[in-house]
C-alpha positions in Angstrom: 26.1 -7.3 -34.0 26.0 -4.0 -32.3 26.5 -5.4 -28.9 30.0 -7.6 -29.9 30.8 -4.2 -31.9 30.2 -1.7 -28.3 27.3 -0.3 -28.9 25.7 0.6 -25.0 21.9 0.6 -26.6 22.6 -2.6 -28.2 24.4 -4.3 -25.5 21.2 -3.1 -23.5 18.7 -4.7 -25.7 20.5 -8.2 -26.1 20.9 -8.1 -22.0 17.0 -7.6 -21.9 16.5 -10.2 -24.6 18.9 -13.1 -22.9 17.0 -11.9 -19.4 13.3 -12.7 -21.1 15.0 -16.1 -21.9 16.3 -16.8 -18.3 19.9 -16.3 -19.7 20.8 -14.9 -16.6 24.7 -14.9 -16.0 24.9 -13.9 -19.4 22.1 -11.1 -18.9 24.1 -9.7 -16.1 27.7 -10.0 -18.4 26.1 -7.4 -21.1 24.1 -5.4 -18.6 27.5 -4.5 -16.9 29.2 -4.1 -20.2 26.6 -1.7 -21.2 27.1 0.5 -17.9 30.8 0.6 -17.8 30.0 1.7 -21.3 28.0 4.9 -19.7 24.9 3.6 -20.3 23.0 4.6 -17.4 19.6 2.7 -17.3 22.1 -0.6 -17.7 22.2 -0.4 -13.7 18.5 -0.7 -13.2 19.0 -3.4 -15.6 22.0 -5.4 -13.3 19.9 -5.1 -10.5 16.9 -6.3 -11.9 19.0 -9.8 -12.6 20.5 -9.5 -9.5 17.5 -9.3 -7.7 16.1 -11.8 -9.4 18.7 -14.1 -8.3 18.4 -13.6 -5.0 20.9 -11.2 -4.0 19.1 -8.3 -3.0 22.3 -6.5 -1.1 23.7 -7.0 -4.6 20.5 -5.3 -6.4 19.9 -2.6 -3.7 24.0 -1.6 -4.9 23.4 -1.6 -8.3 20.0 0.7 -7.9 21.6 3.2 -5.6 24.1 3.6 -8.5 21.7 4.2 -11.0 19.6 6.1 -9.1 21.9 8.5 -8.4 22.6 8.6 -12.2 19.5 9.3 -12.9 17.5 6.0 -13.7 14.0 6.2 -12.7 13.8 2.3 -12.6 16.6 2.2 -10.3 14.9 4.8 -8.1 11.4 2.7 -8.0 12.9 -1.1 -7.6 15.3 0.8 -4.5 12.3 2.0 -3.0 10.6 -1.1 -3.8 13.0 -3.2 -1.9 12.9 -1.2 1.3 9.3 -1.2 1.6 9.0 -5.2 0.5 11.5 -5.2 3.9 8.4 -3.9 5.8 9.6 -0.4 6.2 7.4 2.0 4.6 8.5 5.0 6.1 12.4 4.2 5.0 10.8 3.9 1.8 9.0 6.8 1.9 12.3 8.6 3.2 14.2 7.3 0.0 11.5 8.2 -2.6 11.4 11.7 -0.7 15.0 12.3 -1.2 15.0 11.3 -4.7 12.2 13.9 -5.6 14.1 16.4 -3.7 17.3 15.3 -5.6 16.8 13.3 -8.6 18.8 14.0 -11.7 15.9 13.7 -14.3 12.3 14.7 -14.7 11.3 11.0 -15.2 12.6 10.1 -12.1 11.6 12.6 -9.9 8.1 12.5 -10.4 8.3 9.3 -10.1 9.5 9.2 -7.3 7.0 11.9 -6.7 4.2 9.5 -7.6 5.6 6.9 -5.3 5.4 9.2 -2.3 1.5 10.0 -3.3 0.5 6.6 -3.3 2.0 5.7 0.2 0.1 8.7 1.5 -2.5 7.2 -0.2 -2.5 3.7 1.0 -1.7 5.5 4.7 -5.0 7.5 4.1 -4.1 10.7 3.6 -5.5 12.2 0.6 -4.0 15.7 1.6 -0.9 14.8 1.4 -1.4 12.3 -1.9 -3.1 15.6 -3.7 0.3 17.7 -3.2 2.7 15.4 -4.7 0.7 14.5 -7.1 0.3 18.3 -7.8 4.4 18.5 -7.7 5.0 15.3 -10.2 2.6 16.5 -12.9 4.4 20.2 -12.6 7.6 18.2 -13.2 6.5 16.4 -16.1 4.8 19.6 -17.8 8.1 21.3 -17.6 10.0 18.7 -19.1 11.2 17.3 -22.5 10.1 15.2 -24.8 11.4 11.8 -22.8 8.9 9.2 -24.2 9.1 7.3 -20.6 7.0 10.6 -19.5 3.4 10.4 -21.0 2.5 7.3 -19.3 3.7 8.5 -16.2 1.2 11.7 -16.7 -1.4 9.8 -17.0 -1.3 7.8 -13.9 -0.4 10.7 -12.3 -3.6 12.9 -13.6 -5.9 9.3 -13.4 -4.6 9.1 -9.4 -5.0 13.4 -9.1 -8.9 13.0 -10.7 -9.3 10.4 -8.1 -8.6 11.7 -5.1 -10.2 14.8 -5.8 -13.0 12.9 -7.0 -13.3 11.1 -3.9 -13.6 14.7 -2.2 -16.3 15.3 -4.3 -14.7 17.9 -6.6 -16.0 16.3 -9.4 -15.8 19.7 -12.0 -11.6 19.9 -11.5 -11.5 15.8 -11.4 -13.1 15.6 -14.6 -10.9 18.5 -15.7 -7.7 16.6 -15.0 -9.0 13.0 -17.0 -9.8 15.0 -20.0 -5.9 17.0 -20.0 -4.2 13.9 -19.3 -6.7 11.7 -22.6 -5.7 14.6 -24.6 -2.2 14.9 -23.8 -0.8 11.6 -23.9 -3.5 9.3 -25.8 -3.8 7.0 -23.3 -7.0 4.8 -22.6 -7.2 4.5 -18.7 -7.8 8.7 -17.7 -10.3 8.5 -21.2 -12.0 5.7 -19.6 -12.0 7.3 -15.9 -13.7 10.3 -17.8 -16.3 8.1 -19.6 -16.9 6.8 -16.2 -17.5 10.3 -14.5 -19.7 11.7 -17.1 -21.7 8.0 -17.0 -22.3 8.5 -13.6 -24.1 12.3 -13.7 -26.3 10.8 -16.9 -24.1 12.5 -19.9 -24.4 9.7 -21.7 -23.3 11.1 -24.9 -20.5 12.4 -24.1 -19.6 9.2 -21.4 -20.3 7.5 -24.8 -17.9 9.4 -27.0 -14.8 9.0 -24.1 -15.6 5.0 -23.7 -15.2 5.2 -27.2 -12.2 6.7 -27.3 -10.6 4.4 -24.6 -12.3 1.3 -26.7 -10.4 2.4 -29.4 -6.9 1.7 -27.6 -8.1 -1.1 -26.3 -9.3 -0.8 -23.0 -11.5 -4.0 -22.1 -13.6 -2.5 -19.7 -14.3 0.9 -21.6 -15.2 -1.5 -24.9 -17.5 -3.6 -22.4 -19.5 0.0 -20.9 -19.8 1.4 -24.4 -21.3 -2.0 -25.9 -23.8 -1.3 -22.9 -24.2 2.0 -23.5 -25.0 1.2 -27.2 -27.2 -1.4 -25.8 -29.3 1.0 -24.1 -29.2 3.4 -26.6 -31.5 0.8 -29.1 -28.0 0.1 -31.2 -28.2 -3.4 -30.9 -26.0 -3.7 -34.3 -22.8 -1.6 -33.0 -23.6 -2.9 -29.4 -22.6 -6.4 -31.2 -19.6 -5.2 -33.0 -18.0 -4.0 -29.6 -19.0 -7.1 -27.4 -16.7 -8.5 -30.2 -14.0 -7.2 -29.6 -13.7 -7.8 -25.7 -14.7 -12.0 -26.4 -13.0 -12.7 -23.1 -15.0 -10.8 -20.9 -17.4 -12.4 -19.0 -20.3 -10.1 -19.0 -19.8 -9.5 -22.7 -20.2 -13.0 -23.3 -23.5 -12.8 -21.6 -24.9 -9.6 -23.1 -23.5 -10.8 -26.4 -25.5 -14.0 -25.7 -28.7 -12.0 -25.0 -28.5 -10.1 -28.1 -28.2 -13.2 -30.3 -30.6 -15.2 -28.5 -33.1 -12.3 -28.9 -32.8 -12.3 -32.8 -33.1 -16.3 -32.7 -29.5 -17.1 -32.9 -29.8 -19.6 -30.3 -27.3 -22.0 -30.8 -24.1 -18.9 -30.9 -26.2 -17.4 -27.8 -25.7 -20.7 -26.0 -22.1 -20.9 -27.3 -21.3 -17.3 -25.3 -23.8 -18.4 -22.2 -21.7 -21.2 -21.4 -18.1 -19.1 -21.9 -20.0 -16.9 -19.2 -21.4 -19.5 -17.1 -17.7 -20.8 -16.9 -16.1 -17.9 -15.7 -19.2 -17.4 -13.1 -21.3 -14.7 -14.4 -24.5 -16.4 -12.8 -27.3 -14.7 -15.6 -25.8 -16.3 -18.2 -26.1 -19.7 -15.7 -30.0 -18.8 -15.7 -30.0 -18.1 -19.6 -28.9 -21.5 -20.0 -31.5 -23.1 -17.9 -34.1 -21.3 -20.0 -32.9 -22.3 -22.9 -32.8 -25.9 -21.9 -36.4 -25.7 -20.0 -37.7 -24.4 -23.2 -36.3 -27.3 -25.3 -38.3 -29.9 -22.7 -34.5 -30.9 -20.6 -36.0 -30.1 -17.5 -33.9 -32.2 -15.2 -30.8 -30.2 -16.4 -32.2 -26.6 -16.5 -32.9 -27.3 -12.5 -29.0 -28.0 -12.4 -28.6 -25.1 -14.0 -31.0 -23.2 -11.8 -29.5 -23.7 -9.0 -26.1 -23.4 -10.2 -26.9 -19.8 -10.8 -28.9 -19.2 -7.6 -26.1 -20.8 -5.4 -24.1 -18.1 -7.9 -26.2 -15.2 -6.5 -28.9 -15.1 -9.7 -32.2 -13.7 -7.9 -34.3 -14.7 -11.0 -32.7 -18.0 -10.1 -33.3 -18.0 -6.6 -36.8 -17.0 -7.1 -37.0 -20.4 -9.9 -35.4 -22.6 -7.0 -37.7 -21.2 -4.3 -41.1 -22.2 -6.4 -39.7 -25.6 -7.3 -39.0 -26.4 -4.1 -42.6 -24.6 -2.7 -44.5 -27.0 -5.7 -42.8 -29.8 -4.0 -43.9 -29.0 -1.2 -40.5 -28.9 0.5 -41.6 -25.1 2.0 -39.0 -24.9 4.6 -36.3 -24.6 1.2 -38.5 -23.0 -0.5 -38.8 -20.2 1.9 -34.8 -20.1 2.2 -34.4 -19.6 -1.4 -37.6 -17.0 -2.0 -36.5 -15.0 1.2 -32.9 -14.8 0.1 -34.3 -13.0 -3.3 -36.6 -11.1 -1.3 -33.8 -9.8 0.8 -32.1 -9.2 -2.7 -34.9 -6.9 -3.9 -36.8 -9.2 -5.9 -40.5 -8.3 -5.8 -41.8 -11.9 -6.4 -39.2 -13.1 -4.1 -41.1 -10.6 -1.3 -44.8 -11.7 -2.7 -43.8 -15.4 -2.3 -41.9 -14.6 1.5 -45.4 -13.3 3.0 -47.4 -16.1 1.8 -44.8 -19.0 3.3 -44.8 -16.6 6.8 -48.7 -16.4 6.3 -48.6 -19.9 5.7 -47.1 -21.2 8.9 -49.2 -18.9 11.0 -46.5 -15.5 11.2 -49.1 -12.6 10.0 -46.9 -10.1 11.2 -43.9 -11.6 9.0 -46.4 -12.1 6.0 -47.5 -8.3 6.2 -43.6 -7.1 6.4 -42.9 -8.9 3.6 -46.3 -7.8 1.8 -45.8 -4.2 2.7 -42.2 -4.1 1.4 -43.2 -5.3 -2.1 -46.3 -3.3 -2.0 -44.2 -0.3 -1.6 -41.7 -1.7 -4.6 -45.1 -1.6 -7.1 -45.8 -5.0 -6.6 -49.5 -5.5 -7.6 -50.0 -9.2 -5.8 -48.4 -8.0 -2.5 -50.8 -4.7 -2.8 -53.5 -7.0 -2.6 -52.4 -9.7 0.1 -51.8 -6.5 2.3 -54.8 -4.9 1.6 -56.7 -8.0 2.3 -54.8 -8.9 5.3 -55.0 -5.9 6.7 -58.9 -5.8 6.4 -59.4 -9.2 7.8 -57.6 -8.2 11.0 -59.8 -4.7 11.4 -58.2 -1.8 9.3 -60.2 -1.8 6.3 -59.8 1.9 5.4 -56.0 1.4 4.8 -57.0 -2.2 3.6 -59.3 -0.9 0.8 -56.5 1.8 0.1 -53.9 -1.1 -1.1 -56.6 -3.2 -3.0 -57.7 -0.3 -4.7 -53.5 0.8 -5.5 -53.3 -3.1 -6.3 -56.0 -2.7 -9.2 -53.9 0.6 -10.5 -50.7 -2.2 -10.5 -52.4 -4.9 -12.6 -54.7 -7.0 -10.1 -58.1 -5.8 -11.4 -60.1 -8.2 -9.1 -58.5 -7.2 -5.6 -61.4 -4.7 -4.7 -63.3 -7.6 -5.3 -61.7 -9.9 -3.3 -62.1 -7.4 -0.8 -65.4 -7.2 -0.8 -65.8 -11.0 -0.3 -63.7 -11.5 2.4 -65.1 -8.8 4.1 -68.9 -10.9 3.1 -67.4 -13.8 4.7 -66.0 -12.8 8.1 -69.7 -10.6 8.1 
């Protein structure tokens, strides 16, 4: 056994091992061998155990150690320990000194990257930018340590940030892309996809999800099955949702698509894995499904399961069972709250319960706000409205916009009203 025969790396490795295990006098016995043996990365290693025991004046020794050796754990579990103590700026103090000092490349930038992200979380991007700036010089200059390209790419993915957040969205882009090419990694690949999505590049956002999918990255697999979605690629849209099964929102898509080519009974079977981690459509799928196979005292469960979970479509169900029951005072609870949501039924079905109880002015806000959202039905309850209380220029102007929007009868509504109150 290399350990038994001496061997620092091995000795390292069987600490690790017995540590995983919870082995941890014994973790701490080859750990310590491995050090006195010159290996440096052992002392992270002997503090880790340590602190895990409990004796942090023990750990915070054993870090300072390797830190000054050189071990970039040691350097971030030291600084780590002062700032779980409450004192940011000793930490920021230690992980200053250690990028003006530090004896490798890996650990200076990170220390580096540990001073950006407290000037971060204190809110100062300036400040974040320039160490940032400083770690990723460090890290081009260096070897070929293989602890270094994942530190380059959260060092570019935090870099594209901020100066994405400063709207430089050009050099932001710039930085994802060096960082995806030069180490590999999903997460700046993804941040890139992300940035292109937004401006409406959707082929290329669709070639850099793709490229992140292809590592693995749940959420860039999830955006590029929706991206495919959109695209008409139902098939390859599939095949992705797929691959992320535990992800709620591709459970639901996933759902839709089967469902849509009369694979009901799967559809259901991926509705109900996203109904139970909350993803409210998929609670309103369900109902559907069940109200279309005559369980109608069940789909209302389900109904309101999803609108209590924020599903306007459900909401808006709720809200016209509750209105056919004639329990309006619910019903108007459940319709406004999808009005307020943006749903244009939800703001059709608001006026009428204000009109109803005698609040014109309410009914015409409501009316007028889902007029304006192309709502044909509100068109015409404003335009009538409106002419029945003496404006029947602008009156005739929304019944004529509500025939444009599907209503072809409003103008002639209109005209009968306007008979009767003659």
């Amino acid at each position: 056994m290399a350990a038994e025969a001496g061997d620092p790396a091995g000795m390292f490795w069987l600490s690790g091992h017995l540590q995983q295990r919870g082995e941890l006098a014994e973790a701490e016995h080859w750990y310590r061998s491995a050090a006195e043996a010159g290996h440096v990365p052992a002392w992270g290693g002997v503090g880790a155990v340590l602190e895990e025991r409990g004796d942090l004046p023990g750990a915070y020794e054993c870090y300072e150690h390797g830190a000054a050796l050189g071990d970039s754990f040691s350097v971030l579990r030291l600084g780590a320990l002062i700032e779980g103590q409450g004192d940011l700026e000793g930490a920021r103090a230690w992980y200053g000194g250690a990028a003006d000092a530090a004896v490798t490349a890996l650990s200076q930038a990170s220390a580096m990257n540990e001073l950006a992200r407290i000037a971060q979380q204190q809110g100062d991007p300036a400040e974040a930018e320039h160490w940032l700036r400083e770690a990723a010089l460090v890290i081009s200059g260096a070897g070929s340590d293989p602890d270094l390209p994942p530190l380059l790419s959260t060092v570019l993915v935090r870099l594209g940030m901020v100066l994405h957040d400063r709207g430089e969205h050009a050099e932001s882009e710039h930085w994802y892309q060096v960082a995806a090419e030069a180490t590999g990694y999903p997460a700046p690949a993804y941040h890139l996809a992300a940035a292109l999505h937004a401006r409406g590049e959707l082929a290329l956002a669709q070639h850099w999800y793709r490229v992140a999918a292809e590592s693995g990255h749940p959420q860039a697999t999830l955006l590029l099955g929706t991206l495919l979605l959109e695209a008409g690629d139902d098939h390859a849209a599939e095949l992705w949702f797929r691959q992320v099964p535990d992800a709620p929102y591709a459970m639901e898509l996933l759902g839709r698509l089967l469902e849509e080519r009369g694979d009901v009974e799967e559809a259901e079977q991926w509705y109900h894995g996203a109904a139970e981690a909350g993803v409210s459509g998929a609670m309103t799928r369900i109902a559907h499904l069940l109200e279309a196979r005559g369980a109608q005292e069940e789909a209302n469960r389900w109904y309101q399961q999803a609108a209590e979970a924020g599903d306007v479509l459900a909401m808006v169900k709720v809200g016209m069972q509750w209105w056919q029951c004639g329990a309006h005072q619910e019903a108007e609870r459940w319709l406004v709250t999808a009005a307020e949501a943006g749903d244009v039924h939800g703001m059709f079905m608001a006026g009428k319960l204000a009109d109803d109880r005698g609040d014109t002015q309410q009914a015409l806000w409501w009316w007028q706000q889902g007029a304006q959202a192309g709502n044909g039905p509100s068109m015409e309850m404003l335009g009538l409205t409106l002419a029945m209380n003496g404006d029947v220029d602008t009156g005739e102007l929304w019944c004529r916009r509500a025939v444009d929007a599907g209503v072809p009868l409003a103008l002639e509504h209109l005209w009968a009203v306007l008979d009767v109150e003659n």
